[in-house]
PDB file of N, CA, C and O in Angstrom, chain B, residues numbered from 101:
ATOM      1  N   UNK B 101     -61.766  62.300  72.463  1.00  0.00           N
ATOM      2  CA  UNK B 101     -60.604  61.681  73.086  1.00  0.00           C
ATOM      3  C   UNK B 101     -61.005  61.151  74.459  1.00  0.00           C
ATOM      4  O   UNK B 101     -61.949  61.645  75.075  1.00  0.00           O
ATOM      5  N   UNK B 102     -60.255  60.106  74.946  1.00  0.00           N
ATOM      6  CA  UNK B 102     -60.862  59.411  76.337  1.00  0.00           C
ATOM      7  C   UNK B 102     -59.265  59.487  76.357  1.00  0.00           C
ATOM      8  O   UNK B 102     -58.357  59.373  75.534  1.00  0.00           O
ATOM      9  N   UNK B 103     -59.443  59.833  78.237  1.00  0.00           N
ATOM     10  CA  UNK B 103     -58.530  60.650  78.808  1.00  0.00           C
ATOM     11  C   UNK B 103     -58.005  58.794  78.779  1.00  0.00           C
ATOM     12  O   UNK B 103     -58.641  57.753  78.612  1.00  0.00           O
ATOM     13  N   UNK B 104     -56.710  59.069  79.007  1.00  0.00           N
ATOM     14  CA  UNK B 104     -55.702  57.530  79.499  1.00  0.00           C
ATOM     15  C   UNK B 104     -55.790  57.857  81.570  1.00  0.00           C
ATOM     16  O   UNK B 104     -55.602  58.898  82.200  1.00  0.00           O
ATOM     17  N   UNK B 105     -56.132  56.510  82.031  1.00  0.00           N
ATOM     18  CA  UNK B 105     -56.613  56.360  83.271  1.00  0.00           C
ATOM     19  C   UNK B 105     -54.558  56.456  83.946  1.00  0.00           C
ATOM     20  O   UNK B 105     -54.249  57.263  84.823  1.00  0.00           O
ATOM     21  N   UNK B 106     -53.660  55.636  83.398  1.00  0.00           N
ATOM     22  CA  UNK B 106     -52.155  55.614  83.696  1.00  0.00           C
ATOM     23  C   UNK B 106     -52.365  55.547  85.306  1.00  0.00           C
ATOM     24  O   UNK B 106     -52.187  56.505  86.058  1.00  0.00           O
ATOM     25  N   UNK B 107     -52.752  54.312  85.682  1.00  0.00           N
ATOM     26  CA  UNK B 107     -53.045  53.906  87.283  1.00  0.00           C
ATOM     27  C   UNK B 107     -51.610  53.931  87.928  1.00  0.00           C
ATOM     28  O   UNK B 107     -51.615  54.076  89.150  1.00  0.00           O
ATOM     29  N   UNK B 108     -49.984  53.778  87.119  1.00  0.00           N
ATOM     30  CA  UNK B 108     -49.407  54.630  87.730  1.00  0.00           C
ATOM     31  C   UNK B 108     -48.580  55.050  87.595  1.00  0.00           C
ATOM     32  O   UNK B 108     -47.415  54.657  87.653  1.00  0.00           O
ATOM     33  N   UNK B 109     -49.216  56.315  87.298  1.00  0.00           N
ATOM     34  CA  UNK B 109     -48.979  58.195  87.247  1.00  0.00           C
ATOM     35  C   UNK B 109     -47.382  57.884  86.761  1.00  0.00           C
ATOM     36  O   UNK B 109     -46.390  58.170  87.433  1.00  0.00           O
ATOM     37  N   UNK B 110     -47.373  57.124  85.223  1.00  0.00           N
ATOM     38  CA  UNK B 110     -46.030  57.114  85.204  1.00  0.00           C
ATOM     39  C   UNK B 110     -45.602  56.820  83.750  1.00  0.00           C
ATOM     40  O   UNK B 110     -44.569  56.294  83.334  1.00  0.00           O
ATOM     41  N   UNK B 111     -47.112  57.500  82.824  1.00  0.00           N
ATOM     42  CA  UNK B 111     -46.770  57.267  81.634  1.00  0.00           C
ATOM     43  C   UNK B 111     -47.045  58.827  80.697  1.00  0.00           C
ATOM     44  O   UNK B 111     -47.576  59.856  81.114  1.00  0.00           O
ATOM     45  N   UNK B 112     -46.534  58.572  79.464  1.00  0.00           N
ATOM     46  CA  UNK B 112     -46.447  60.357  78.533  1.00  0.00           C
ATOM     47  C   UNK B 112     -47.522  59.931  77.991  1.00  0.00           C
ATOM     48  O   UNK B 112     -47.704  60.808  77.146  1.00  0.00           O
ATOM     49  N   UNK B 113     -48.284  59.275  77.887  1.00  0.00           N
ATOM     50  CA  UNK B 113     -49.797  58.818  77.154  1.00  0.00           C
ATOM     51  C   UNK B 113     -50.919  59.805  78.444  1.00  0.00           C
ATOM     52  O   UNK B 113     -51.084  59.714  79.661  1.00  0.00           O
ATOM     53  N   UNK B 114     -51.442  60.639  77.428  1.00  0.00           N
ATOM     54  CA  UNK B 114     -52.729  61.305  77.927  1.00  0.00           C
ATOM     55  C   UNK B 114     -54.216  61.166  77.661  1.00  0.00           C
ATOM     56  O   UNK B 114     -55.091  61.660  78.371  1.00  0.00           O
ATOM     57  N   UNK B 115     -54.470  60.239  76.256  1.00  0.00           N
ATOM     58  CA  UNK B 115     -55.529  60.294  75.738  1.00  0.00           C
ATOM     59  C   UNK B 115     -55.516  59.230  74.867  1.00  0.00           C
ATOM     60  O   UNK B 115     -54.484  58.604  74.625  1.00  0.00           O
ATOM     61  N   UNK B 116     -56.600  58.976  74.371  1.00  0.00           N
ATOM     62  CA  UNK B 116     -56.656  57.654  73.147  1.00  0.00           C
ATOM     63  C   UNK B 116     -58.037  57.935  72.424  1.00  0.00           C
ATOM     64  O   UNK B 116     -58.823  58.709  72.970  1.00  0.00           O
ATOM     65  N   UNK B 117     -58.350  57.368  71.278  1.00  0.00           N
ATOM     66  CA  UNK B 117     -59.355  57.035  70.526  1.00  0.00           C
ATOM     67  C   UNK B 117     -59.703  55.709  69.927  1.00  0.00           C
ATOM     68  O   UNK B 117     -60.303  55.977  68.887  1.00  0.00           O
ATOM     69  N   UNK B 118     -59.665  55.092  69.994  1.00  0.00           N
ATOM     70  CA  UNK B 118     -59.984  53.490  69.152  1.00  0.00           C
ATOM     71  C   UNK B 118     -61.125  53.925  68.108  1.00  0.00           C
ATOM     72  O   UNK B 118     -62.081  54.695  68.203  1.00  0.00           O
ATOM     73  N   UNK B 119     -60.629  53.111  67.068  1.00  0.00           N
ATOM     74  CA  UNK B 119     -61.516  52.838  65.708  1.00  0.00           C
ATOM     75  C   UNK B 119     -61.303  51.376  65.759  1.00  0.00           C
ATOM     76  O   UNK B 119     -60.484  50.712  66.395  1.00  0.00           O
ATOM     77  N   UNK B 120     -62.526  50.932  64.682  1.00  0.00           N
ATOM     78  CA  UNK B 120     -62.267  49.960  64.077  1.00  0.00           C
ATOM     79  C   UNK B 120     -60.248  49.263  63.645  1.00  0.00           C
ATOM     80  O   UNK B 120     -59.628  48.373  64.227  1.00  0.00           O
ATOM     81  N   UNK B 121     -59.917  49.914  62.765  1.00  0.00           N
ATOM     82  CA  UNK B 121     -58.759  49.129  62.631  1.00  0.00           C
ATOM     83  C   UNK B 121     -57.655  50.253  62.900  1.00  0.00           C
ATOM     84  O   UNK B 121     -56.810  50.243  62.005  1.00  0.00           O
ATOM     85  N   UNK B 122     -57.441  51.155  63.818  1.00  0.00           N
ATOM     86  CA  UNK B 122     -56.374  51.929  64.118  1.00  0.00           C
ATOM     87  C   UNK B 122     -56.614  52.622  66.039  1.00  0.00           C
ATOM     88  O   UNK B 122     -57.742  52.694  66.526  1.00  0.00           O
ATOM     89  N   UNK B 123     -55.704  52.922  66.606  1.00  0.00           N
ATOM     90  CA  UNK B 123     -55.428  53.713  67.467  1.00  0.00           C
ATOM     91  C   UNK B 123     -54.479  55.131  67.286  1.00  0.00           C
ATOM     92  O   UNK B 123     -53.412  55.463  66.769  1.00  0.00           O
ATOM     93  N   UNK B 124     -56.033  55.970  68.369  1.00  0.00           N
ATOM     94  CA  UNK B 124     -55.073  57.798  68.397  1.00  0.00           C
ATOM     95  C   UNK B 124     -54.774  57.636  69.581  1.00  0.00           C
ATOM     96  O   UNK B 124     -55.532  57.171  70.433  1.00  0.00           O
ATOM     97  N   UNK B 125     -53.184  58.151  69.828  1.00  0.00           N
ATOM     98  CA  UNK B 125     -52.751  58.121  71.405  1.00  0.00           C
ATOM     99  C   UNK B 125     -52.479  59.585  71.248  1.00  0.00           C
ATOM    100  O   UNK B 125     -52.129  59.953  70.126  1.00  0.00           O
ATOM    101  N   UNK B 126     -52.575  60.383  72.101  1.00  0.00           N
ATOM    102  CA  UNK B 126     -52.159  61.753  72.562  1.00  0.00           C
ATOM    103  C   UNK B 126     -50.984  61.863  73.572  1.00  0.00           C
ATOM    104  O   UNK B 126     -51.316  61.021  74.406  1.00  0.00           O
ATOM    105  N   UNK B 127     -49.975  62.321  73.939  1.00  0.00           N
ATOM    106  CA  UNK B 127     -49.216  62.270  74.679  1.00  0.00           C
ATOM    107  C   UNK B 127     -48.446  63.353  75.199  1.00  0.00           C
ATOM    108  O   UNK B 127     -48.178  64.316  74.480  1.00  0.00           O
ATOM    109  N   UNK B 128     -48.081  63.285  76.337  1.00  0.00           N
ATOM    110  CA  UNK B 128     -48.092  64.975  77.231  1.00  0.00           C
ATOM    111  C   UNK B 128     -46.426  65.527  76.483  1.00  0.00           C
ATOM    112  O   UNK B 128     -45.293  65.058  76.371  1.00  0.00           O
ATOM    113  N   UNK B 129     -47.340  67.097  76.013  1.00  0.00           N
ATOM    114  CA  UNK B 129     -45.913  67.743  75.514  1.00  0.00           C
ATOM    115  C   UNK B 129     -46.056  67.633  74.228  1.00  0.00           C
ATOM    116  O   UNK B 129     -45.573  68.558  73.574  1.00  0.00           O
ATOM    117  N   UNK B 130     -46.688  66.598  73.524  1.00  0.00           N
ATOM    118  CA  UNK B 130     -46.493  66.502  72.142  1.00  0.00           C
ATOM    119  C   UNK B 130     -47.541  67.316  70.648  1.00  0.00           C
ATOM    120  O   UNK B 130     -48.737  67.157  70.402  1.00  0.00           O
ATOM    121  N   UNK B 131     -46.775  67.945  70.099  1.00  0.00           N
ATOM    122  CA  UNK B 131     -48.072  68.705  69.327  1.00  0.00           C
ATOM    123  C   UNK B 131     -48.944  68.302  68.604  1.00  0.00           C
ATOM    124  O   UNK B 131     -49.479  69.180  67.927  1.00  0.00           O
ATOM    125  N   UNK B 132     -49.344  67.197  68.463  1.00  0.00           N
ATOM    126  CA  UNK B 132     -50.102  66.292  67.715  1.00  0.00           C
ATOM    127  C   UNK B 132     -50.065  65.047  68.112  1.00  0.00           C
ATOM    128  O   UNK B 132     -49.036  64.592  68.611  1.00  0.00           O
ATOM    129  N   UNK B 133     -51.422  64.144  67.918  1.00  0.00           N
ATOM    130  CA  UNK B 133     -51.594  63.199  68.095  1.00  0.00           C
ATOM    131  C   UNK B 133     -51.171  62.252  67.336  1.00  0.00           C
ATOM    132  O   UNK B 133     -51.161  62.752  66.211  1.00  0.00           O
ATOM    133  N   UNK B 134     -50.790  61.112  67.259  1.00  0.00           N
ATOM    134  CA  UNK B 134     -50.075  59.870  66.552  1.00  0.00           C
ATOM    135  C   UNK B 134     -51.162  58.673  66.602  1.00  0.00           C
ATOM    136  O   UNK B 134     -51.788  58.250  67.574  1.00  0.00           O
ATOM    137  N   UNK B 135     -51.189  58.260  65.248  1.00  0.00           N
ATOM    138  CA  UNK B 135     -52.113  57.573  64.909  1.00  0.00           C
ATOM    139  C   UNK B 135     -51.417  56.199  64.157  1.00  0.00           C
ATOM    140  O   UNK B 135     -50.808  56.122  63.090  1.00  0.00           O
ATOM    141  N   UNK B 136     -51.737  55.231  65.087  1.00  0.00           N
ATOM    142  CA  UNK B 136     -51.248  54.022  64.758  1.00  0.00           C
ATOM    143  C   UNK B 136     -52.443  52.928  64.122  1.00  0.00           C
ATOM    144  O   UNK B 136     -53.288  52.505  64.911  1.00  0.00           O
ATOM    145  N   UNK B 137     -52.485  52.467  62.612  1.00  0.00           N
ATOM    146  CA  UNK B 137     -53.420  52.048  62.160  1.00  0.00           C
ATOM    147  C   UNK B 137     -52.554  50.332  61.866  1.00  0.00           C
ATOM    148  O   UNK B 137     -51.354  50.074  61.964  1.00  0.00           O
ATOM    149  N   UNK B 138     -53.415  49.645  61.589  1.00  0.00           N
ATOM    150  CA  UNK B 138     -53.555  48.028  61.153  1.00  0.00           C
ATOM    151  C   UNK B 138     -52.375  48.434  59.529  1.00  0.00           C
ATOM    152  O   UNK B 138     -51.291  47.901  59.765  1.00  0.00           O
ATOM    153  N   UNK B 139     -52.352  48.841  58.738  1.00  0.00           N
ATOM    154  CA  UNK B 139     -51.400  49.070  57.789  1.00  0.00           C
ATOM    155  C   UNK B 139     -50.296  49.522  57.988  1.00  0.00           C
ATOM    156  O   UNK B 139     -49.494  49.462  57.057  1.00  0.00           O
ATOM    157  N   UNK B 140     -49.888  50.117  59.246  1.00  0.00           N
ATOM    158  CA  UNK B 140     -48.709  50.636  59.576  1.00  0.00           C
ATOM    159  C   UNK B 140     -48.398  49.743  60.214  1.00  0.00           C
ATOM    160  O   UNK B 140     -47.965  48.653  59.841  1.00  0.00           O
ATOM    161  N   UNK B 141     -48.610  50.158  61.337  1.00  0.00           N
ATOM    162  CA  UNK B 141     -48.009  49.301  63.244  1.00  0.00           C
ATOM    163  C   UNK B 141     -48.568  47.959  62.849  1.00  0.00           C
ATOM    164  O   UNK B 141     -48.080  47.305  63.771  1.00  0.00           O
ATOM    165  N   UNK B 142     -49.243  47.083  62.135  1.00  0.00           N
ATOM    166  CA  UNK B 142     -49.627  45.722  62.462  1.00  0.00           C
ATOM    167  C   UNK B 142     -51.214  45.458  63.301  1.00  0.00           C
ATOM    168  O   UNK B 142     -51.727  46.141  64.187  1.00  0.00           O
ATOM    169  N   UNK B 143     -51.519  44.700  62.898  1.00  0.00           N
ATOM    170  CA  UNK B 143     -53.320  44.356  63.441  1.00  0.00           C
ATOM    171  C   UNK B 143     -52.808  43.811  65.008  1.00  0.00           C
ATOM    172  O   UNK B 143     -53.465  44.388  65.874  1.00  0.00           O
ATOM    173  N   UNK B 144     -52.023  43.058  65.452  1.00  0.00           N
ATOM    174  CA  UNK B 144     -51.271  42.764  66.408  1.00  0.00           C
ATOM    175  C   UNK B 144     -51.100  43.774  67.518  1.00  0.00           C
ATOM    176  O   UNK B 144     -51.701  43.781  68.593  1.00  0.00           O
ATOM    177  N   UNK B 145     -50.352  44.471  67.167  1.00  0.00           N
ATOM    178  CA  UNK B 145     -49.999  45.804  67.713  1.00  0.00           C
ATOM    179  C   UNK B 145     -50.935  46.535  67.862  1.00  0.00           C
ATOM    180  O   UNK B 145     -51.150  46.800  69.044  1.00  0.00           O
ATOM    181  N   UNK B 146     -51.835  47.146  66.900  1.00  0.00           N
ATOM    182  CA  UNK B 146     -52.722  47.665  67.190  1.00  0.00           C
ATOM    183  C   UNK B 146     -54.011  47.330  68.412  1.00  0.00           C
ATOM    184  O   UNK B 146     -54.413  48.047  69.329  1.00  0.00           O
ATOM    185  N   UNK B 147     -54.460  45.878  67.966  1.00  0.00           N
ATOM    186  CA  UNK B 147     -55.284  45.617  68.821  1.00  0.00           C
ATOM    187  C   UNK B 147     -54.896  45.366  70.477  1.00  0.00           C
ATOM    188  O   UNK B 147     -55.564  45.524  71.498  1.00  0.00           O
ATOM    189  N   UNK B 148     -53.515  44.906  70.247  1.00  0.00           N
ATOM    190  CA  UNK B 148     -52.755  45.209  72.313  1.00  0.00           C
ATOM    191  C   UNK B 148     -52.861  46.333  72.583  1.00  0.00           C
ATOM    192  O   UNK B 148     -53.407  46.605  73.652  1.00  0.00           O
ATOM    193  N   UNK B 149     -52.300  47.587  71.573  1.00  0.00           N
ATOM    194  CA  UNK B 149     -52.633  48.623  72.240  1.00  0.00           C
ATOM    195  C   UNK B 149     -53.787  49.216  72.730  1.00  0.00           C
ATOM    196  O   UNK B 149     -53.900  50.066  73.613  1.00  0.00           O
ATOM    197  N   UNK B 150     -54.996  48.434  71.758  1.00  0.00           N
ATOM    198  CA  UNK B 150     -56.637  49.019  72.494  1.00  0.00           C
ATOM    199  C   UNK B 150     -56.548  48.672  73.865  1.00  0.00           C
ATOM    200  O   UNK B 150     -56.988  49.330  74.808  1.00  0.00           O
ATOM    201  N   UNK B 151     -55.882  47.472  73.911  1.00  0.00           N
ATOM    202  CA  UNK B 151     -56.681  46.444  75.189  1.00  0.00           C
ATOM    203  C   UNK B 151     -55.504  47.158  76.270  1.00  0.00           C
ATOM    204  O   UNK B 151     -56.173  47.238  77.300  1.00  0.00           O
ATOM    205  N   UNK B 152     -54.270  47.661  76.571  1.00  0.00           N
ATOM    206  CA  UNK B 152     -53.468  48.402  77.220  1.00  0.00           C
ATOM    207  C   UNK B 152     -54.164  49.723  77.165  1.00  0.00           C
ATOM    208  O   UNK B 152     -54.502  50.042  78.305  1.00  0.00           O
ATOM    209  N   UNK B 153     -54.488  50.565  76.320  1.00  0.00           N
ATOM    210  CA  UNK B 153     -55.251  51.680  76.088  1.00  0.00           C
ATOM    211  C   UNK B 153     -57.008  52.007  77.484  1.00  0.00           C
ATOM    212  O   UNK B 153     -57.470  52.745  78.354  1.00  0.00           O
ATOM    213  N   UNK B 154     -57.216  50.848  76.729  1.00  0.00           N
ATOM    214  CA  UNK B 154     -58.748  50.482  77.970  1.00  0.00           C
ATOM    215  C   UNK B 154     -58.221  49.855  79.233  1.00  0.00           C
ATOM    216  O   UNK B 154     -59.027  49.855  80.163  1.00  0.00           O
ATOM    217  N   UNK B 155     -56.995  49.299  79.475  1.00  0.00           N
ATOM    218  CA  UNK B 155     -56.936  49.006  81.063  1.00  0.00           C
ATOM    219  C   UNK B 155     -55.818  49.784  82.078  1.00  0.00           C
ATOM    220  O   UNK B 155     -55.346  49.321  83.117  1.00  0.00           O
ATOM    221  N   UNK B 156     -55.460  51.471  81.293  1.00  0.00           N
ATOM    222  CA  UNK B 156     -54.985  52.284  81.909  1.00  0.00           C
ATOM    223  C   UNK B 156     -53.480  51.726  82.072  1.00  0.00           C
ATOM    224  O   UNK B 156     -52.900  52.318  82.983  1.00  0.00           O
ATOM    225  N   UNK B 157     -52.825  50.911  81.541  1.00  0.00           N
ATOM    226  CA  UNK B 157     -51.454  50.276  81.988  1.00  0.00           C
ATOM    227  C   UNK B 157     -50.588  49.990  81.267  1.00  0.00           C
ATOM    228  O   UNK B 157     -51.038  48.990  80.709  1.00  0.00           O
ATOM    229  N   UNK B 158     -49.162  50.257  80.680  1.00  0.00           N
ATOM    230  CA  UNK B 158     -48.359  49.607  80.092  1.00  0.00           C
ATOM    231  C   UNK B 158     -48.670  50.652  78.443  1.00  0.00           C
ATOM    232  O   UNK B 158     -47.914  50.555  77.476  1.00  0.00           O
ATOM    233  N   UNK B 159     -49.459  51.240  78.458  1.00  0.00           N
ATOM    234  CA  UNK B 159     -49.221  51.557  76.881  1.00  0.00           C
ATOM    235  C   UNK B 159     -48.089  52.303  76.108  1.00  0.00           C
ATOM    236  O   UNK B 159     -47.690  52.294  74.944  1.00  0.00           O
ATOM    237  N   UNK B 160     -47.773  52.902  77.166  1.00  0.00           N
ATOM    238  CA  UNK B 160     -46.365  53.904  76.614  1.00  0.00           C
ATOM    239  C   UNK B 160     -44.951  52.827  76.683  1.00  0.00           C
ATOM    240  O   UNK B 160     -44.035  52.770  75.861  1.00  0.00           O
ATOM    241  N   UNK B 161     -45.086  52.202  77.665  1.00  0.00           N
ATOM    242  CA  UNK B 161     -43.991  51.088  77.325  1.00  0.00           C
ATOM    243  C   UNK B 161     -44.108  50.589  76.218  1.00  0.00           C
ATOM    244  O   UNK B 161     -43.220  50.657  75.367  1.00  0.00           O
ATOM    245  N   UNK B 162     -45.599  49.812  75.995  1.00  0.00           N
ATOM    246  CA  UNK B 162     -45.525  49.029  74.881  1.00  0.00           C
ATOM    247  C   UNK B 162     -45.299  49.935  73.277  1.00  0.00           C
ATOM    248  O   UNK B 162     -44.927  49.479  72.195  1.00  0.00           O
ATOM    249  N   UNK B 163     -45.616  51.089  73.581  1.00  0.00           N
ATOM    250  CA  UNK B 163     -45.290  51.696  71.818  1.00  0.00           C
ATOM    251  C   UNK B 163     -43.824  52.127  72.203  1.00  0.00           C
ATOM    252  O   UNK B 163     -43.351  52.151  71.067  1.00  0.00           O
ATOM    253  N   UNK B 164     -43.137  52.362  72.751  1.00  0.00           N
ATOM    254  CA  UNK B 164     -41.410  52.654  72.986  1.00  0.00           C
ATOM    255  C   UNK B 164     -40.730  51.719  72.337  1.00  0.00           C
ATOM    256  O   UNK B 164     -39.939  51.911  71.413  1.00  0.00           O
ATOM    257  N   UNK B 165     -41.232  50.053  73.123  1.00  0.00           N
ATOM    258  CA  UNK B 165     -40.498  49.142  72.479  1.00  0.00           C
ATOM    259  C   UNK B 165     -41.290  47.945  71.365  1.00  0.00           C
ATOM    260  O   UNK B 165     -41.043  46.747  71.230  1.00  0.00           O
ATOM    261  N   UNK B 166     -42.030  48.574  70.860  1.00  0.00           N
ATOM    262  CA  UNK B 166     -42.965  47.433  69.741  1.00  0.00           C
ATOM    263  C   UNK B 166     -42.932  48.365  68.525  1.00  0.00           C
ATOM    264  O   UNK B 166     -42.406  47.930  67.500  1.00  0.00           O
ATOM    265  N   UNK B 167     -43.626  50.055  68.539  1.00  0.00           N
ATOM    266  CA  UNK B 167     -44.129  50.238  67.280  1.00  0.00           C
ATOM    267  C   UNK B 167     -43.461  52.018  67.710  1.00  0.00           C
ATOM    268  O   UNK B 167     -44.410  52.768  67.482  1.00  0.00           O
ATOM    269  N   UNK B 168     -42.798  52.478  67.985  1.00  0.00           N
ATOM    270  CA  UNK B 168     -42.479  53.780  68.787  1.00  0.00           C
ATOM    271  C   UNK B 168     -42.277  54.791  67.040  1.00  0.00           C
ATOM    272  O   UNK B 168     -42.569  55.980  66.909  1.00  0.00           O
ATOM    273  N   UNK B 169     -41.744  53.920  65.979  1.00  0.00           N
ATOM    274  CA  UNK B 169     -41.988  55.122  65.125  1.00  0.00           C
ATOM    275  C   UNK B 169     -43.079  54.314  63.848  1.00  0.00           C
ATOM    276  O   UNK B 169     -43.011  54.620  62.658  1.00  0.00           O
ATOM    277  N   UNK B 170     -43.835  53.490  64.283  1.00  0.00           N
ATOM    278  CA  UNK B 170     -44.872  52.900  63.263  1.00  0.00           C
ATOM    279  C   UNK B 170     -46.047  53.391  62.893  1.00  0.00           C
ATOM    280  O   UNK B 170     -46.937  52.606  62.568  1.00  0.00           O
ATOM    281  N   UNK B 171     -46.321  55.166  62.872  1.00  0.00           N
ATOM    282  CA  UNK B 171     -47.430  55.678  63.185  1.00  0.00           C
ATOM    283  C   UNK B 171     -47.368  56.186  61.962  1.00  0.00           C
ATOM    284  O   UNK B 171     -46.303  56.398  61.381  1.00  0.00           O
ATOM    285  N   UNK B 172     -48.513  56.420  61.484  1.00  0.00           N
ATOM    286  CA  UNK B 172     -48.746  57.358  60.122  1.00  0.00           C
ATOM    287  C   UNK B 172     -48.449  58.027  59.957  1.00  0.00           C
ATOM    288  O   UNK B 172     -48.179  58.681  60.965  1.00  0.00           O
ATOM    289  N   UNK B 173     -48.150  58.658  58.710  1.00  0.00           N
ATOM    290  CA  UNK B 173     -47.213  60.265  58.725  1.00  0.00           C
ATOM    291  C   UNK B 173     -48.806  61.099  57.523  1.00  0.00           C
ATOM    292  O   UNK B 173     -48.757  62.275  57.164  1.00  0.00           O
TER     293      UNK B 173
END
């Protein structure tokens, strides 16, 4: 897991993983990690969230209001 940088100190996102075609976000409080892949959430979605994921900013906004229950079960 690579810690989430959250430059400011103002998101529930703690951690991430990138693959090829999915994202793991970890998030404070929560008992498991949520895994948003290209078949669920969209190739779209997915790949903003890498690029929000790697620049520490906006990622918890963006899964609230884009993909907030689009995660694999």
């Amino acid at each position: 897991m690579q810690q989430y940088a959250d430059i400011n100190n103002d998101s529930g996102v703690v951690g991430y993983e990138i693959s090829a075609a999915s994202i793991i976000v970890w998030f404070n409080g929560a008992p498991k990690p949520y895994t948003y892949s290209y078949a669920i959430a969209g190739q779209h979605h997915v790949e903003k969230m890498k690029q929000l994921a790697s620049s520490g900013d906006g990622l918890n906004a963006y899964i609230n209001h884009n993909v907030k229950f689009k995660y694999d079960r």
